[in-house]
N, C-alpha and C positions, 0 to 999 in steps of 0.2 A: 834772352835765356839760352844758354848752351843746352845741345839735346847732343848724347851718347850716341852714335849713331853704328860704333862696332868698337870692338875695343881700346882701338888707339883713331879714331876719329869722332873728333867731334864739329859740329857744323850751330853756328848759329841762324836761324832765320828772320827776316825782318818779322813777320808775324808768326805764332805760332798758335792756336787753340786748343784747349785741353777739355775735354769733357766732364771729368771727375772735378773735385776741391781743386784749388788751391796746389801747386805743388811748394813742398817744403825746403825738397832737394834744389842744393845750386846748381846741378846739372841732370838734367833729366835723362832718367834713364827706362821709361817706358814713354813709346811715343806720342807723338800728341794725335788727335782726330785730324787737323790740320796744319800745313806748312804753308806759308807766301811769302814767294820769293817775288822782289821788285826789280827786275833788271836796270842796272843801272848804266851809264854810258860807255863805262871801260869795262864792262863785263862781254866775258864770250860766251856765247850761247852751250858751246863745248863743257864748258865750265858751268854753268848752270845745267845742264840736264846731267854731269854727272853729281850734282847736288840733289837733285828729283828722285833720282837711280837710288843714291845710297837712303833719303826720307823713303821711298819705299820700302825697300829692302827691310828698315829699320822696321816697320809697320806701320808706317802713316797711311791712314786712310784714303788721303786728296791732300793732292797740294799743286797749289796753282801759279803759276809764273804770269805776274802783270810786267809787260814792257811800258811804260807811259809814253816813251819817245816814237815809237811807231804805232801806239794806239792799238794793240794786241794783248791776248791774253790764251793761257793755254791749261788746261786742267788735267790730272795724271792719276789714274790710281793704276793698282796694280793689272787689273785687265786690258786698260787702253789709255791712251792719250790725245786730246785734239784741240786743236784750235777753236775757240768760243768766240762768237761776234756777238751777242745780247746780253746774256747771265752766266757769270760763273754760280755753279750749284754744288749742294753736299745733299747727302739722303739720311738722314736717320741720327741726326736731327736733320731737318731741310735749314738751310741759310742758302741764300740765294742774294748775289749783289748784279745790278745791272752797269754793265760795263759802258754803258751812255751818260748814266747817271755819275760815276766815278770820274772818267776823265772829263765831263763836262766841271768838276766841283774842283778836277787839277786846273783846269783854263783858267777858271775861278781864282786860284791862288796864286796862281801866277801873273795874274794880270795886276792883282793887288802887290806882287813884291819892287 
């Protein structure tokens, strides 16, 4: 799903969560509760947090950047950002994923390709 993120940019992210229904529009233009981004191997880190920068900006509440290849993870809202070794978390609603349990479930699939 494309999300409006200013007038002439838009940004899609691998996951996006919305709290309300259903959106109708093909491209969203109030932002979602949250974004994740999954760095992938030819991604710059430079290039990914100015994808963070602008989901804020936009009003995304949290949005968390998973690296699978270095086994990292980073969570951002608009007050702070930092590195996560256990759970990436949200407040209000809480979703909470354990960052042991994800790349152990990536080993998982990968073993099987």
């Amino acid at each position: 799903m494309r999300i409006r993120v200013s007038p002439t940019r838009f940004r899609i992210p691998d996951i996006c969560v919305m709290l309300k229904s259903q959106p109708t529009e093909p491209v969203l233009t109030r932002p979602p509760f949250l974004c994740i981004e999954v760095v992938s191997p030819d991604d710059r880190m430079s290039r990914v947090i100015e994808r963070v920068k602008e989901y804020l900006a936009f009003g995304v509440n949290y949005v968390w950047v998973i690296d699978p290849e270095n086994r990292t993870a980073y969570s951002y809202t608009k007050e702070e950002g930092r590195e996560i070794r256990d759970y990436v978390t949200t407040q209000n609603p809480d979703i909470s994923i354990s960052l042991h349990e994800l790349f152990a479930e990536l080993d998982e699939e990968l073993k099987s390709e």
